[in-house]
VOGU-911803 format. One record per residue: residue number from 1; residue in one letter; x, y, z of N, C-alpha, C in turn. Coordinates in steps of 0.02 Angstrom, whole numbers. Each point is the difference from the previous one (the first is absolute). Layout:
<pts>
<NUM,'a',<X,Y,Z>,<X,Y,Z>,<X,Y,Z>>;
...
</pts>
This chain:
<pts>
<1,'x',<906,1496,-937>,<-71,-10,10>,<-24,51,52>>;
<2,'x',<-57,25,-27>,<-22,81,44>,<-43,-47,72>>;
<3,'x',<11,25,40>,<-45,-43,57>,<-47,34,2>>;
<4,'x',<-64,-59,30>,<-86,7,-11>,<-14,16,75>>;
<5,'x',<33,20,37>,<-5,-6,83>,<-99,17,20>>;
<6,'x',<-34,-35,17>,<-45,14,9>,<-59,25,-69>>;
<7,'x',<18,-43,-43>,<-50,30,-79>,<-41,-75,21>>;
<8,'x',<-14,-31,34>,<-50,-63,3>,<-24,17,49>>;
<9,'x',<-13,57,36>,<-38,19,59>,<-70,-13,-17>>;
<10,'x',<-6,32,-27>,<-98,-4,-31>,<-32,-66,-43>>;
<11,'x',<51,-37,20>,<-28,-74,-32>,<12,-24,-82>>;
<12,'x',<28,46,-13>,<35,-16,-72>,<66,-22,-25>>;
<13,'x',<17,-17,-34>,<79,-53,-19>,<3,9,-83>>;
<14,'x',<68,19,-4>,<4,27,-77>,<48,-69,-26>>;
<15,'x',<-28,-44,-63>,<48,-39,5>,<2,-10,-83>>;
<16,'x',<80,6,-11>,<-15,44,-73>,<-17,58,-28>>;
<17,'x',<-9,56,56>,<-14,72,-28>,<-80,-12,3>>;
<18,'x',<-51,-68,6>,<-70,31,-1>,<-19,-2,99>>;
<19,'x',<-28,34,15>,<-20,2,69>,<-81,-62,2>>;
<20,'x',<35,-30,48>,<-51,-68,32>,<-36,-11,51>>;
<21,'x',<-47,-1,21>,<-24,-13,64>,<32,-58,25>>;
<22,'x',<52,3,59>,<29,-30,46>,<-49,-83,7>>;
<23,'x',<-69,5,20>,<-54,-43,10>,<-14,-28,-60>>;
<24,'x',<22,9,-59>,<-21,-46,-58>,<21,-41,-7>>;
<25,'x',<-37,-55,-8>,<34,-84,-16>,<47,-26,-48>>;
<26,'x',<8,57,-52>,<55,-2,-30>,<61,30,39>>;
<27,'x',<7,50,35>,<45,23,31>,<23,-45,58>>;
<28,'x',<-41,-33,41>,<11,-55,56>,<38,-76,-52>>;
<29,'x',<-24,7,-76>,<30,-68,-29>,<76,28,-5>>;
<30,'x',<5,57,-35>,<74,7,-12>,<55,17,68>>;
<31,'x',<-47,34,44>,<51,3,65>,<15,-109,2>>;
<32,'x',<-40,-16,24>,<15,-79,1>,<50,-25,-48>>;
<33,'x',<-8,7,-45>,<37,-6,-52>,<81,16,12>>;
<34,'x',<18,72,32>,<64,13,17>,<1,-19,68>>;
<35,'x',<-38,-22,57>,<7,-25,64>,<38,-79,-41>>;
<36,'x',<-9,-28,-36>,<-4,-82,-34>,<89,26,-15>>;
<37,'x',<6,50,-37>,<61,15,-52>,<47,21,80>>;
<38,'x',<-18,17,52>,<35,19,58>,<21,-47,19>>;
<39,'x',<-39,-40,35>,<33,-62,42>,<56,-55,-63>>;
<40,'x',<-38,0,-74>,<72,-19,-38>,<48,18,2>>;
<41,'x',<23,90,12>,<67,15,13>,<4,-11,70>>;
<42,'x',<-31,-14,42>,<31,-5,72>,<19,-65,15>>;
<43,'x',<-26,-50,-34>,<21,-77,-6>,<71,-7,-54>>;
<44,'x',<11,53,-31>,<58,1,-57>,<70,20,49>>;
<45,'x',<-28,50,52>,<43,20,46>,<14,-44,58>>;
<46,'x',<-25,-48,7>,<-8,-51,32>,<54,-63,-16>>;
<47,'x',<-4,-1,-53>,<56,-51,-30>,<79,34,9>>;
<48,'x',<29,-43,47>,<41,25,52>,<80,18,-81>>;
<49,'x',<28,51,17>,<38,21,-45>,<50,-33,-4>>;
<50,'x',<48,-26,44>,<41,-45,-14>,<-16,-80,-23>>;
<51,'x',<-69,-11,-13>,<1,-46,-38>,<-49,-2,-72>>;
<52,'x',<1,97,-21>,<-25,15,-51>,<17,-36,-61>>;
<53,'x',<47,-26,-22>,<7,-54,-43>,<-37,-48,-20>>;
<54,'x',<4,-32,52>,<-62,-69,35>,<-69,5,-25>>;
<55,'x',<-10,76,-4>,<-63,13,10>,<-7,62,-72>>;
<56,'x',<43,-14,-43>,<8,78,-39>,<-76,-21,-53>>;
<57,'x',<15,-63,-1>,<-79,-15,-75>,<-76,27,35>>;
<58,'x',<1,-30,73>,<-41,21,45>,<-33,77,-17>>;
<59,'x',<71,34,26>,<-10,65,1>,<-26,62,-81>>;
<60,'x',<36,-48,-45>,<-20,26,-63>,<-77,-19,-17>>;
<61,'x',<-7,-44,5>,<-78,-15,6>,<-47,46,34>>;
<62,'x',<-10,2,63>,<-35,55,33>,<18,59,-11>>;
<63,'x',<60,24,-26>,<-7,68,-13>,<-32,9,-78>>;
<64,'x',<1,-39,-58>,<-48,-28,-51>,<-63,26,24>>;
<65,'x',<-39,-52,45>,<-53,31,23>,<-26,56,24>>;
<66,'x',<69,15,26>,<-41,66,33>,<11,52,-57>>;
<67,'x',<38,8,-52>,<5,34,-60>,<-88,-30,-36>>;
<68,'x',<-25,-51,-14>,<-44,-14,-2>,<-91,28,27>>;
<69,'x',<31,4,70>,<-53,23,34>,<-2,84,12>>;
<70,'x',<51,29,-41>,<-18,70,8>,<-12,4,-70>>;
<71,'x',<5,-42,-48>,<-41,11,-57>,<-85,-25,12>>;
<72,'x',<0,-15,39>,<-84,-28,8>,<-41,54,33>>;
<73,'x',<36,37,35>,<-30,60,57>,<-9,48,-18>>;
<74,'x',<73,27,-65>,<-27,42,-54>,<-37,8,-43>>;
<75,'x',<-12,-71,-19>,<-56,-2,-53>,<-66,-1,20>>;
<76,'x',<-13,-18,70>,<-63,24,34>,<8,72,14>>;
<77,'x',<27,30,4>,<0,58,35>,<-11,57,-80>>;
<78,'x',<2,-19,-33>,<-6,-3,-70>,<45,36,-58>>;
<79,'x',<79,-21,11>,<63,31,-46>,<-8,-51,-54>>;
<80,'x',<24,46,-44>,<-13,-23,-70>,<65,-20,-8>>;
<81,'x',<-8,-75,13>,<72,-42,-20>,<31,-14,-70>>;
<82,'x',<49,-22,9>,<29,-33,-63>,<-9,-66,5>>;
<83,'x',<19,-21,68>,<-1,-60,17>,<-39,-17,47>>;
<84,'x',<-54,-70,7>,<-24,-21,25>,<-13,-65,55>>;
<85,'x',<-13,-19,37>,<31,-83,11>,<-64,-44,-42>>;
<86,'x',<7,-33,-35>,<-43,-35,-44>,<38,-87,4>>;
<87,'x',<-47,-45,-50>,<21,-55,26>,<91,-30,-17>>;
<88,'x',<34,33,-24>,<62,-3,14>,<32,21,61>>;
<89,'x',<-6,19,54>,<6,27,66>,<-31,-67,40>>;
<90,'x',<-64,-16,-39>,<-29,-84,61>,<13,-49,-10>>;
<91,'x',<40,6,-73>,<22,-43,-23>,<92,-43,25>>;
<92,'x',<26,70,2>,<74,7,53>,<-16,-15,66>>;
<93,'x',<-60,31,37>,<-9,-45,73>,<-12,-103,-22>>;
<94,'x',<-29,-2,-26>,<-25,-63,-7>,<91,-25,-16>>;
<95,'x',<28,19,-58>,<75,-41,-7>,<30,17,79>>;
<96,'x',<3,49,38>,<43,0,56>,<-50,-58,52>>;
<97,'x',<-47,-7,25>,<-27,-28,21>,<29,-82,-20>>;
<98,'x',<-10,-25,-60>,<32,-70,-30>,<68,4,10>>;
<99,'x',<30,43,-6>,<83,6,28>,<8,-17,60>>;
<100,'x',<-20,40,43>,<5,-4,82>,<-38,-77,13>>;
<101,'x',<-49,-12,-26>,<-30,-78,33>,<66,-64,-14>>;
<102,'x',<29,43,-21>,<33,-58,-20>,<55,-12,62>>;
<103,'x',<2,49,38>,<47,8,57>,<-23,-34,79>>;
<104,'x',<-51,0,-15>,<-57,-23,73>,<-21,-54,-21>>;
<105,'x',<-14,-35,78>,<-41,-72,2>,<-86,7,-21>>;
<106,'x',<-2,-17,-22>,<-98,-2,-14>,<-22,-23,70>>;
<107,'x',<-46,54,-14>,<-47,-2,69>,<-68,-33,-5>>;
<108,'x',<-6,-43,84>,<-60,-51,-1>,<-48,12,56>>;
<109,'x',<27,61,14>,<-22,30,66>,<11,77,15>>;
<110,'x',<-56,24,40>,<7,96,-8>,<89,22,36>>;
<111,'x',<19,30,-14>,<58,31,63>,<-4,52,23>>;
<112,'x',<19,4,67>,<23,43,36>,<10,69,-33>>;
<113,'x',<-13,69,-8>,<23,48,-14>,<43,26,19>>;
<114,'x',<77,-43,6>,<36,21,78>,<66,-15,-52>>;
<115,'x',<49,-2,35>,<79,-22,-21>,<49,64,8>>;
<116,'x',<28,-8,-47>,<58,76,14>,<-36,58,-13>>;
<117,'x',<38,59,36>,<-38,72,-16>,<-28,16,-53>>;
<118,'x',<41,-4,-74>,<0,36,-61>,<-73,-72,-38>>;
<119,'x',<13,-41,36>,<-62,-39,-24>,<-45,15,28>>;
<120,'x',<-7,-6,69>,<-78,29,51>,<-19,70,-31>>;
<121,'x',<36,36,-31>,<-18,71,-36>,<-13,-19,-62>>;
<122,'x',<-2,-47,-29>,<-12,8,-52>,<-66,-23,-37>>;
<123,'x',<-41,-59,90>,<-62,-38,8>,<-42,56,7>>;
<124,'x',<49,51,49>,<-65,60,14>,<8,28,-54>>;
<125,'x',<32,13,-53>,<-20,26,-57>,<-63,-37,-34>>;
<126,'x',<28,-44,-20>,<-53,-67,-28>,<-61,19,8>>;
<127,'x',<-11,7,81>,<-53,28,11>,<-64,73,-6>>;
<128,'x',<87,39,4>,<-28,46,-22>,<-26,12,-77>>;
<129,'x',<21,-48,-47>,<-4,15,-98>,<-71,-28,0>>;
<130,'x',<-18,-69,45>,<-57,-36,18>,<-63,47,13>>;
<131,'x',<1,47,25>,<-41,61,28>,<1,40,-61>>;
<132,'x',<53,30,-45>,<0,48,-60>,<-42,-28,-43>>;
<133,'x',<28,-75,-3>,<-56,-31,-44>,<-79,0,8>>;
<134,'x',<-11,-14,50>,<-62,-4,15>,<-55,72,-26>>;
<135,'x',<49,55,37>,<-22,48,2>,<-15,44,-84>>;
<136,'x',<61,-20,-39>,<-17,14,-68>,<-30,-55,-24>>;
<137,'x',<-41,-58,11>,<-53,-21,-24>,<-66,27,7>>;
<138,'x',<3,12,88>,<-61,2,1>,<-5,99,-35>>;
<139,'x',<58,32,-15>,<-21,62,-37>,<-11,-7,-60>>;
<140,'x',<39,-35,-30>,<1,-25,-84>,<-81,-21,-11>>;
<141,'x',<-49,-24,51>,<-68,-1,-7>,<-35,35,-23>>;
<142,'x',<11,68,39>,<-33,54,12>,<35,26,-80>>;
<143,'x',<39,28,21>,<31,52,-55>,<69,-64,-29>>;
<144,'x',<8,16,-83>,<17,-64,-58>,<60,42,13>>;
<145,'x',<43,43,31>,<44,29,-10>,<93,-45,15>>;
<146,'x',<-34,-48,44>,<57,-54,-11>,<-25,-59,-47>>;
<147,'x',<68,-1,-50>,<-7,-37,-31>,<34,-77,24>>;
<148,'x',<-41,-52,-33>,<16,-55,13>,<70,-36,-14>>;
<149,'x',<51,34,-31>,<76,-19,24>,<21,12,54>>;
<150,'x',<-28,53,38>,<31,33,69>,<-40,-54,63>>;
<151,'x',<-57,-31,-10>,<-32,-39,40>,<35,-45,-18>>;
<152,'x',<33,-24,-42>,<19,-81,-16>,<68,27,42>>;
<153,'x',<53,45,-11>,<36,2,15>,<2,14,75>>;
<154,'x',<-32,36,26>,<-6,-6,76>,<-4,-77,24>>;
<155,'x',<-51,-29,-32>,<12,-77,36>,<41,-23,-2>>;
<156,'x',<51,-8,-55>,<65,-41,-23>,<54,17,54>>;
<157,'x',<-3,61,15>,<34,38,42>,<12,-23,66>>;
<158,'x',<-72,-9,37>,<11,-32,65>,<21,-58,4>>;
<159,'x',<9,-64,-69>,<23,-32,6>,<87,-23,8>>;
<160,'x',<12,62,-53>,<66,-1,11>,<14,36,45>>;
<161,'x',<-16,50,43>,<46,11,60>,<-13,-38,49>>;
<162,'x',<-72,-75,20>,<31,-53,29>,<48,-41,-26>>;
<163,'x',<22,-5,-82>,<49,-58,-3>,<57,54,27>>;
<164,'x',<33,36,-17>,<58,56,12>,<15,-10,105>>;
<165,'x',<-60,19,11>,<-3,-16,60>,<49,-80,22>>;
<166,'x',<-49,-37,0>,<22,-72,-8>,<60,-27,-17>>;
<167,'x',<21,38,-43>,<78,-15,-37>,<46,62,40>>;
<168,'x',<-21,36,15>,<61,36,52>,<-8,-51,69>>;
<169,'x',<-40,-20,13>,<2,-46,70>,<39,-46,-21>>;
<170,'x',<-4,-33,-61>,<63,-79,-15>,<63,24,4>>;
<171,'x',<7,71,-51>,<87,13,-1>,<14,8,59>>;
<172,'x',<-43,20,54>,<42,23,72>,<-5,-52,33>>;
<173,'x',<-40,-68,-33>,<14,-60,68>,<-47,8,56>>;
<174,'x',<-58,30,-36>,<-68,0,67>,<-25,-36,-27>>;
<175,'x',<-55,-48,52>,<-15,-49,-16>,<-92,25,2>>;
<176,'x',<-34,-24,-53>,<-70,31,-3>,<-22,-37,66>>;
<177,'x',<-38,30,20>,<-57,-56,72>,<-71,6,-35>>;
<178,'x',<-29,-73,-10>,<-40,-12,-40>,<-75,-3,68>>;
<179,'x',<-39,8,-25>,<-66,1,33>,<-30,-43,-6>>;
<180,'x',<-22,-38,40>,<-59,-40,-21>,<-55,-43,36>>;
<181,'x',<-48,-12,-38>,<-70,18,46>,<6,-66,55>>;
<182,'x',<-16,16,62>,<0,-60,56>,<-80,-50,-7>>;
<183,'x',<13,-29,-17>,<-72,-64,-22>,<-15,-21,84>>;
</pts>
């Protein structure tokens, strides 16, 4: 790969071979988009290696996604795919989601965003997909250029990296700390 050392000086970003204004709201969605796909591999790196086993379904999962989410960034950015994430992609979050619930206590009360590392990274992810979403709604307004599998699937999304979350806190024996309102 030829390095770009200084080719975004003048406010432009080539992504895909077309040059972008840095400031366009499509360009701020897809940077988000790989900020979202970042902290998934840094929460993947997180899941401590000697008990990669423990955690191997975990790990195949989010890296799923993040194979996922660089098909979503490309297709905004506008490569002419083969493949798309469509509702078979929200459809696999939704079965992993019913998988994993099945591992956790049902909740009757908000929790804590807290517990072991690779889980507390994985709330601030949560958070961060929470924000992608938002942000390709409120663009999908303006301009129809996201399509409505990629909005469905962004939501499904933040849900499962709180259950994933949640279920790496049980296998390690952290205990959730539940919140709740003082009457």
């Amino acid at each position: 790969m030829k390095s770009n050392i200084g080719a975004g000086d003048s406010g432009k970003t080539k992504i895909l071979g077309c040059d972008m204004d840095k400031t366009s709201p499509l360009v701020a969605l897809i940077g988000q988009i790989d900020e979202l796909n970042s902290f998934i591999g840094f929460s993947r790196s997180l899941l401590d290696f000697r008990r990669r086993l423990e955690f191997k379904d975990l790990d195949e999962i989010l890296k799923e996604i993040q194979n996922h989410l660089f098909l979503i960034s490309s297709e905004l950015a506008g490569a002419s795919l083969k493949t798309k994430v469509s509702e078979k992609e929200v459809k696999w979050l939704e079965e992993v989601l019913m998988s994993l619930d099945k591992e956790v206590d049902p909740l009757s009360n908000f929790i804590y965003p807290t517990g072991s590392i690779p889980s507390s990274s994985l709330q601030v992810t949560r958070a961060i997909c929470r924000r992608v979403e938002r942000v390709a709604f409120r663009f999908s307004k303006r301009k129809r250029i996201v399509r409505n599998e990629i909005l469905a699937y962004l939501n499904r999304l933040s849900d499962v990296l709180f259950m994933i979350a949640r279920v790496i806190n049980k296998r390690m024996k952290v205990d959730e700390e539940v919140w709740k309102i003082e009457e």
